[in-house]
C-alpha atoms as one frame of an Amber mdcrd trajectory, in Angstrom:
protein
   0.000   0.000   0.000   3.266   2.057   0.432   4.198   1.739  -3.109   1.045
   2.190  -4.574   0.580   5.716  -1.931   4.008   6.722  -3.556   3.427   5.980
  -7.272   0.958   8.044  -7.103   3.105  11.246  -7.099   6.502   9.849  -7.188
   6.275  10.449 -11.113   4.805  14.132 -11.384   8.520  15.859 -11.153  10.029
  13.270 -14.422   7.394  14.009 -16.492   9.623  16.701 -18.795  12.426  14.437
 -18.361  10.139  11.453 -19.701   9.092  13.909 -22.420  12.673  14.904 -23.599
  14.139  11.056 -23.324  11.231   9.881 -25.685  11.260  12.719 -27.780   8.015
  13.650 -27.361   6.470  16.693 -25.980   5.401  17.543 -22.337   1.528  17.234
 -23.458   2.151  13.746 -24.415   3.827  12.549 -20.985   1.160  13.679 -19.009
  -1.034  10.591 -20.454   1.545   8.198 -18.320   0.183  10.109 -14.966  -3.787
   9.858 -16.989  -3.472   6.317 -17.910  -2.306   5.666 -13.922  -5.351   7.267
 -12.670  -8.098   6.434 -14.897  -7.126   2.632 -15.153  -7.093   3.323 -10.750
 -10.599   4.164 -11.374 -11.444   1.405 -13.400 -10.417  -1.077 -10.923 -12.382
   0.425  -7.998 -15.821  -0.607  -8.684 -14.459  -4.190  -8.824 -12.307  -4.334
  -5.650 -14.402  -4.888  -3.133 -16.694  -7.835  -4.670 -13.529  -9.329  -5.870
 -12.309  -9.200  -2.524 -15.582 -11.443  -1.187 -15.962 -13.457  -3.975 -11.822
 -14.876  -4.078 -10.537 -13.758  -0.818  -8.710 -10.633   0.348  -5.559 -12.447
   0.554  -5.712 -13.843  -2.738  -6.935 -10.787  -4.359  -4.295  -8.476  -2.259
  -1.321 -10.104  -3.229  -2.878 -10.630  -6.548  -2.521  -7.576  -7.267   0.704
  -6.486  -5.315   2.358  -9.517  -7.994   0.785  -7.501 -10.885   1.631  -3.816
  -9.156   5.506  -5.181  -9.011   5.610  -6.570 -12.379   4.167  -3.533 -14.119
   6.266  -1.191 -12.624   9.703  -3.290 -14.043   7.601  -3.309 -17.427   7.391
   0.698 -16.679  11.410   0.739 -15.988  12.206  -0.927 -18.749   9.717   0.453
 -21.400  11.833   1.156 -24.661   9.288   3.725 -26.047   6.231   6.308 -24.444
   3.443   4.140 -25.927   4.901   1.153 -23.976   5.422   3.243 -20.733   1.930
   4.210 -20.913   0.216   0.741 -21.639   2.192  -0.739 -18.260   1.164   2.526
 -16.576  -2.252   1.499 -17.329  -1.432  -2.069 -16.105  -0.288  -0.566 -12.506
  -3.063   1.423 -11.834  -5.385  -1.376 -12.639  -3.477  -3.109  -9.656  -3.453
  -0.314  -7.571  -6.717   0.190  -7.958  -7.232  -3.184  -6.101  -4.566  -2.639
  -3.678  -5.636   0.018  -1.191  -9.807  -0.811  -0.997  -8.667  -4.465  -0.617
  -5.998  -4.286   1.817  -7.527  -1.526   3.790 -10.629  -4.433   4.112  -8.537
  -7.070   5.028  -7.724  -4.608   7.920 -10.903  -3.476   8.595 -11.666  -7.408
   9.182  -9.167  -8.214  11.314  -9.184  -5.178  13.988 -13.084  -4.749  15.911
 -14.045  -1.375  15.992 -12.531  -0.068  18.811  -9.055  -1.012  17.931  -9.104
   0.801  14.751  -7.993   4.434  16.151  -4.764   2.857  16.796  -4.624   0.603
  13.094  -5.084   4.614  11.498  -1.406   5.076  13.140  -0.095   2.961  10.582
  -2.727   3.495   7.898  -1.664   6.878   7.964   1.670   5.961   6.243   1.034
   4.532   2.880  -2.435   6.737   2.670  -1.163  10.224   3.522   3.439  10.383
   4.195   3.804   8.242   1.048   2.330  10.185  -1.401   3.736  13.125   0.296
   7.172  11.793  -0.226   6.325  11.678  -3.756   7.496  14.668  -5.506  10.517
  15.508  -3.385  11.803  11.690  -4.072  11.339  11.171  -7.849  12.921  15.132
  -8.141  15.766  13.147  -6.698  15.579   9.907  -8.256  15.589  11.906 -11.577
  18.015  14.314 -11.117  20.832  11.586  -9.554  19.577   8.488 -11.073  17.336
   7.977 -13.924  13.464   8.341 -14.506  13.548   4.823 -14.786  14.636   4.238
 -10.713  10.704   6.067  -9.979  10.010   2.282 -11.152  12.829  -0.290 -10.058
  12.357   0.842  -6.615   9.349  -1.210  -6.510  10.614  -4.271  -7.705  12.334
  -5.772  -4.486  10.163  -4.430  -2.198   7.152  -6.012  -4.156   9.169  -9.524
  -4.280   9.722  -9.335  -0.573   5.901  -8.014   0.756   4.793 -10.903  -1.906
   6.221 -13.308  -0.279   5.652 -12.356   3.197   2.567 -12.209   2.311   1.606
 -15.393   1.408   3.067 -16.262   4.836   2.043 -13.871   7.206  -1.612 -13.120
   6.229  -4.461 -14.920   6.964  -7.376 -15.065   4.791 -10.581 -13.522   4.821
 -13.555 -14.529   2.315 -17.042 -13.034   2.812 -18.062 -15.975   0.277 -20.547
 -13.388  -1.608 -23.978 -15.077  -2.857 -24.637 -14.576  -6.445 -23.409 -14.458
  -9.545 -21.053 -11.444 -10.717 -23.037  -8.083 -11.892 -22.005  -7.817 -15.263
 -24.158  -5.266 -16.526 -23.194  -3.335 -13.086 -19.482  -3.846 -13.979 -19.951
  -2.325 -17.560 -21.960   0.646 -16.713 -19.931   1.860 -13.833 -16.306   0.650
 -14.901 -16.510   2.495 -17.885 -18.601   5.362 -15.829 -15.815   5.956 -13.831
 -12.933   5.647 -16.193 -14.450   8.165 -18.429 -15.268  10.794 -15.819 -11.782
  10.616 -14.228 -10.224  11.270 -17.743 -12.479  14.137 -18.115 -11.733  15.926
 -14.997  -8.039  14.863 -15.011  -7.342  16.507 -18.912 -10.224  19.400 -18.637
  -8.287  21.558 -17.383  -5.043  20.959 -19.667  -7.142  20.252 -22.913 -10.011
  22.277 -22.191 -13.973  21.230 -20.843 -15.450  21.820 -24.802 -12.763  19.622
 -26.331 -14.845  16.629 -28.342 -12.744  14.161 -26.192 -13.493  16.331 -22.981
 -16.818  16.885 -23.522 -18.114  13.869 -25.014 -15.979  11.489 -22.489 -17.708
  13.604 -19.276 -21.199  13.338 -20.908 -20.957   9.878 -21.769 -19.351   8.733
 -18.000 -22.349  11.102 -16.452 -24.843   9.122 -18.461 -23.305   5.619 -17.923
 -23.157   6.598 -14.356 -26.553   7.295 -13.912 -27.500   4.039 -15.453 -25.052
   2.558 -13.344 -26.764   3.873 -10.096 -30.348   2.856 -11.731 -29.341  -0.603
 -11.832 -27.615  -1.107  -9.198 -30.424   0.220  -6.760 -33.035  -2.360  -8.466
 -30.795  -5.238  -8.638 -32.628  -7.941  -6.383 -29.577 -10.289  -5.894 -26.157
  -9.190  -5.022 -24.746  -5.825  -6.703 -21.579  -4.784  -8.083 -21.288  -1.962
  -5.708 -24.244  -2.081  -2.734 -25.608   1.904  -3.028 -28.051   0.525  -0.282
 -25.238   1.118   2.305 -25.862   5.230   1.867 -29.186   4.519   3.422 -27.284
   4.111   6.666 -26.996   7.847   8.158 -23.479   7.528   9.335 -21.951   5.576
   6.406 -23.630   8.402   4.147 -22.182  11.486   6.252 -18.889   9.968   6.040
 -19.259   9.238   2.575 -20.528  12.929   1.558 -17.425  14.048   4.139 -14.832
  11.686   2.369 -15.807  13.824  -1.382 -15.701  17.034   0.297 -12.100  16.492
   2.409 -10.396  14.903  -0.444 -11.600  17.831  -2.602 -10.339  20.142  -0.527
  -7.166  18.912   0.197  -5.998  17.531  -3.292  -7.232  20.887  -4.433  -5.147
  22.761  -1.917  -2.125  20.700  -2.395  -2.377  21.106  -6.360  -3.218  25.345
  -6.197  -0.958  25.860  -3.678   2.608  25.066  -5.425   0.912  27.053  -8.454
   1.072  29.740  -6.212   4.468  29.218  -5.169   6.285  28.574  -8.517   4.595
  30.382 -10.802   3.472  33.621  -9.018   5.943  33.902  -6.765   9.033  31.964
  -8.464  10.094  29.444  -6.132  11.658  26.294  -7.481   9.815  22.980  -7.869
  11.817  21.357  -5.299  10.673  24.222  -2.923   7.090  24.272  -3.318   7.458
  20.320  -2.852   9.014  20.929   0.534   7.104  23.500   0.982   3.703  21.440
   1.230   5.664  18.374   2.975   4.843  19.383   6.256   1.315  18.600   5.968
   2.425  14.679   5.823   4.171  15.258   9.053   0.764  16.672  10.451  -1.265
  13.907   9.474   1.100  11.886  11.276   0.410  13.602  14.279  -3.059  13.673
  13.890  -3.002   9.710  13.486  -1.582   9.290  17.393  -4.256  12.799  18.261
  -7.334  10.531  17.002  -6.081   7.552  18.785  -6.596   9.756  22.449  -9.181
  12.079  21.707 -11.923  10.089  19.924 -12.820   7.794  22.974 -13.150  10.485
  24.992 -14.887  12.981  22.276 -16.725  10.968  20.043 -16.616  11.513  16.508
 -19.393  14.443  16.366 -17.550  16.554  19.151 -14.118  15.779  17.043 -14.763
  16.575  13.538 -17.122  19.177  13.300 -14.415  21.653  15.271 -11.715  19.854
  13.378 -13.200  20.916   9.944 -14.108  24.086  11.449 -10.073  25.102  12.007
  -9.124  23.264   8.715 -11.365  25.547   6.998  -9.650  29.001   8.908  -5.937
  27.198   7.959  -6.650  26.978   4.385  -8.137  30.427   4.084  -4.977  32.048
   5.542  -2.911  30.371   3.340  -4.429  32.621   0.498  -4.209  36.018   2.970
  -1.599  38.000   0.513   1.815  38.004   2.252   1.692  34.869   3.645   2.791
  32.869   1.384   5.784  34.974   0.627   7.309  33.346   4.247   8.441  30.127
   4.074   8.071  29.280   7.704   4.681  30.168   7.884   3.720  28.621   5.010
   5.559  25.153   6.667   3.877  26.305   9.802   0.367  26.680   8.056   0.612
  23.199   6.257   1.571  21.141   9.138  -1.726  22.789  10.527  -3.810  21.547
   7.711  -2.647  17.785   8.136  -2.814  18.315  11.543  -6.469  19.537  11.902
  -7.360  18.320   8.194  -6.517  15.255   9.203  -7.730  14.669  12.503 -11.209
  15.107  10.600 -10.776  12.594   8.241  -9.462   9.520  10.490 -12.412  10.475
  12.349 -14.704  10.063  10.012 -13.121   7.009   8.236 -13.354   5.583  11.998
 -17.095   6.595  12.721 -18.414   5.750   8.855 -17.318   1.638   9.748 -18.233
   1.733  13.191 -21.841  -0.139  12.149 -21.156  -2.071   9.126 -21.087  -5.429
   9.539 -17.898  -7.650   8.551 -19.758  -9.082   5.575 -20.536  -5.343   3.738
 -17.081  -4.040   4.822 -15.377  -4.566   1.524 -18.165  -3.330  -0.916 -17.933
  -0.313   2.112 -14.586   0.145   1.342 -14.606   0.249  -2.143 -17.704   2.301
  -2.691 -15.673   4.805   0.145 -12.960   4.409  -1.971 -14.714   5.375  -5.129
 -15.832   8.474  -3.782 -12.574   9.816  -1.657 -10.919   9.296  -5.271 -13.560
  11.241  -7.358 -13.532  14.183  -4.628  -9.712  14.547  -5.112 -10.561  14.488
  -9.004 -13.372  17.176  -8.500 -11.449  19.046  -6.232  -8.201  19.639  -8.740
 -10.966  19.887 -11.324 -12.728  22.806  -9.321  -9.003  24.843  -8.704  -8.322
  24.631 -12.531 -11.496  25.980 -13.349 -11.098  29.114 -11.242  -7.929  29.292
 -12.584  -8.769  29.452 -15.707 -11.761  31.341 -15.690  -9.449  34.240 -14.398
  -7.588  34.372 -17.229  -4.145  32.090 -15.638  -2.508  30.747 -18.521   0.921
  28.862 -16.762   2.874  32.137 -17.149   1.138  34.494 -14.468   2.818  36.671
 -12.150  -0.168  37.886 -10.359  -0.976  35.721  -7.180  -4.198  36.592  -6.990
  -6.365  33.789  -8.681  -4.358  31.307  -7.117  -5.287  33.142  -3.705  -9.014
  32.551  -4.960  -8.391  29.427  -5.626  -6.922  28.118  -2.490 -10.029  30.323
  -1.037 -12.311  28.159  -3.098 -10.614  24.620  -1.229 -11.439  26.599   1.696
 -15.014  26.753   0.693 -15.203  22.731   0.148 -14.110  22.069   3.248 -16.244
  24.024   5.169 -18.951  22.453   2.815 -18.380  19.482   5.186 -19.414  21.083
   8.920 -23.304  20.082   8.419 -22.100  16.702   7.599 -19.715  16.044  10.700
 -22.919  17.004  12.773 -24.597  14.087  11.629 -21.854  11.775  13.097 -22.488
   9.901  16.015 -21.563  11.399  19.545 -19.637   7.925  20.392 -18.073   4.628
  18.949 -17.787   1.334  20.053 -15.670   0.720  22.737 -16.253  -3.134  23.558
 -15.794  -5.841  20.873 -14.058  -9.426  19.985 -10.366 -10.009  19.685  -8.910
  -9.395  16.660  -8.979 -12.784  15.323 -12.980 -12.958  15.748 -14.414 -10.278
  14.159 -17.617  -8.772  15.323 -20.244 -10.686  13.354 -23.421  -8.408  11.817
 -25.431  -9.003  14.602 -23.098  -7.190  17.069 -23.329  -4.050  15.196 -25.515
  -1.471  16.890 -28.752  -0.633  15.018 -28.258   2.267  12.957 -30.600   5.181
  11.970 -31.657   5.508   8.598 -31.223   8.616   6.391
């Protein structure tokens, strides 16, 4: 889950260098990063029936194989077209990798142990990907893009096989056959809408391939949802789960967090480099302090939400996240590279602390059996919030008039203000949250069974 956290940034700095050793230009490259993250998509809808139909374990390391071969196929690609396709490959794995192994989790640790499992969750799902940028600059610069790759390769080999040693398995056994039709409506659904919001902004929204990819996802997505809600047997992804109150808040906070954060972290180095003129490897180290945060927040949540509860956490939690991010657009701030490290490490701190709580609370009542299509349809939508929320930056951004060689700060400042706005967007939502957790359940080898879990209040 480390690798896959990592890979999903570690490439963003190579991508001129990419360009210039294939002889291609910089517009071309940036369909290695698209390929990653719409074939990611692709996968989610998938992961979590796979996962009760063959077994976490089997699908988990499954995919880690697949993850570690595809990135040596990425290392070794002799030409952009090839680099792309195994791309493509990777983020098909990865796309199986976190909603799968964060439910194999989820299954093992009862409810009230999993404050202290988001201490280590924290690492591949928030330091990795912040370690990203600043390591493939390096990688790059002293090595070769290729080594953004080949570092995956041993450590696949070796979490492979301990692996298929250390874990134990965990099938749900789902009933049913496999939802086709759901699989083709919202696989392609999905795929299409991420390429649309990922190249909008680069390639413009009235673009035929733009345009006519977010139309079509939009409509195979709402055919998706159609079927899947009148599907008698056993559904590709179980939309039924958003009828429970708590599941849905966190779900509807999940979209509006990761907005607001991946749009943050994508306006914010705009701000830095290009209106201000920092260096790349600056406004990279500029925004790593918000890992270190998140890490703090991790051991915060582990003391505070027994005693809280998850209402009395988040809503206040939200409510500073939303006052950090606006003072990161106050003009003269970001001109102070302390502060700005200062104000960063504030917004994993508090940021964060909101969303463990909520990933925490929005579990608390499912039962072991509906954790992994839980975690995947969570998944799903943390993934197309940090899509939406990049999406929504680049559209202010361009709708001022900022065309990559802007020296006025200002629509960046509105811009950052605007991931302020999504964030706050959330504070009705942590209300709905419930004042406590469970604190009482089986041993981690027993997992609670469904008729443990408390009754739960419908929205």
């Amino acid at each position: 889950m480390c690798m896959n956290g990592l890979d999903s940034t570690i490439v963003n700095p190579a991508l001129l260098t990419i360009a210039r050793g294939f002889g291609a230009p910089v517009t071309a490259a940036h369909t290695v990063e698209t390929a990653f993250l719409v074939a990611l998509a692709v996968a989610l809808p998938a992961a979590g029936r796979l996962g009760d139909r063959l077994g976490t374990k089997r699908v988990f390391l499954g995919a880690l194989a697949v993850f570690t071969a595809a990135s040596a196929a990425c290392g070794l690609a002799p030409s952009l077209t090839a680099l792309v396709v195994a791309r493509a490959v990777q983020g098909v794995a990865g796309g199986l990798l976190t909603p799968v192994g964060t439910t194999l989790l989820f299954r093992t640790f009862p409810p009230h142990e999993r404050a202290r499992l988001s201490k280590v969750l924290i690492v591949p799902t928030a330091l990795t990907p912040a370690l990203g940028p600043p390591l493939g600059g390096f990688l790059t610069q002293h090595l070769s893009w290729h080594w953004l790759f080949f570092v995956n390769v041993p450590v696949g080999v070796a979490a492979v096989l301990i692996g298929a040693v250390g874990i134990r398995e965990r099938a749900e056994g789902a009933d049913g056959p496999f939802d086709r039709t759901g699989f083709l409506l919202a696989t392609p659904a999905l795929g299409l809408l991420t390429y649309a919001l990922g190249t909008g902004p680069s390639h413009g929204w009235t673009t035929p391939a733009v345009a006519g990819g977010g139309l079509l996802g939009l409509a195979l997505l709402a055919a998706a949802v159609t079927h899947l809600l009148r599907r008698a047997a056993v559904p590709l992804l179980d939309l039924r789960l958003l009828a429970d109150r708590v599941f849905a808040s966190a779900s509807a906070l999940a979209l509006l967090t990761s907005a607001g954060l991946m749009g943050v972290l994508f306006a914010f180095p705009l701000l830095y480099q290009e209106a201000l003129g920092a260096s790349a490897l600056d406004a990279g180290l500029s925004v790593f302090p918000e890992a270190l945060g998140l890490m703090l927040a991790s051991q915060a949540v582990d003391r505070l939400l027994p005693r809280l509860g998850p209402r009395l956490l988040a809503a206040p939690a939200l409510a500073l996240a939303t006052g950090v991010f606006a003072t990161l657009a106050v003009p003269g701030v970001a001109e102070h590279a302390w502060a700005v490290r200062a104000l960063m490490f504030c917004v994993g701190l508090v940021l964060g602390t909101a969303v463990l709580t909520v990933q925490i609370a929005g579990f608390d009542g499912i039962a072991p059996a509906s954790t992994g299509q839980a975690m995947g349809l969570f998944t799903i939508v943390r993934t197309l919030g940090g899509a939406l929320g990049v999406a929504a930056v680049a559209a202010v951004l361009a709708g001022s008039g900022v065309r990559g060689e802007e020296a006025d700060p200002g629509p960046y400042r509105v811009a950052i203000l605007a991931t302020a706005a999504l964030v706050a967007a959330g504070t009705p939502f942590a209300l709905r949250l419930p004042a406590r957790v469970q604190q009482a359940g089986p041993g981690p080898s027993s997992p609670a069974s469904p008729a443990a879990s408390p009754p739960r209040q419908q929205a």
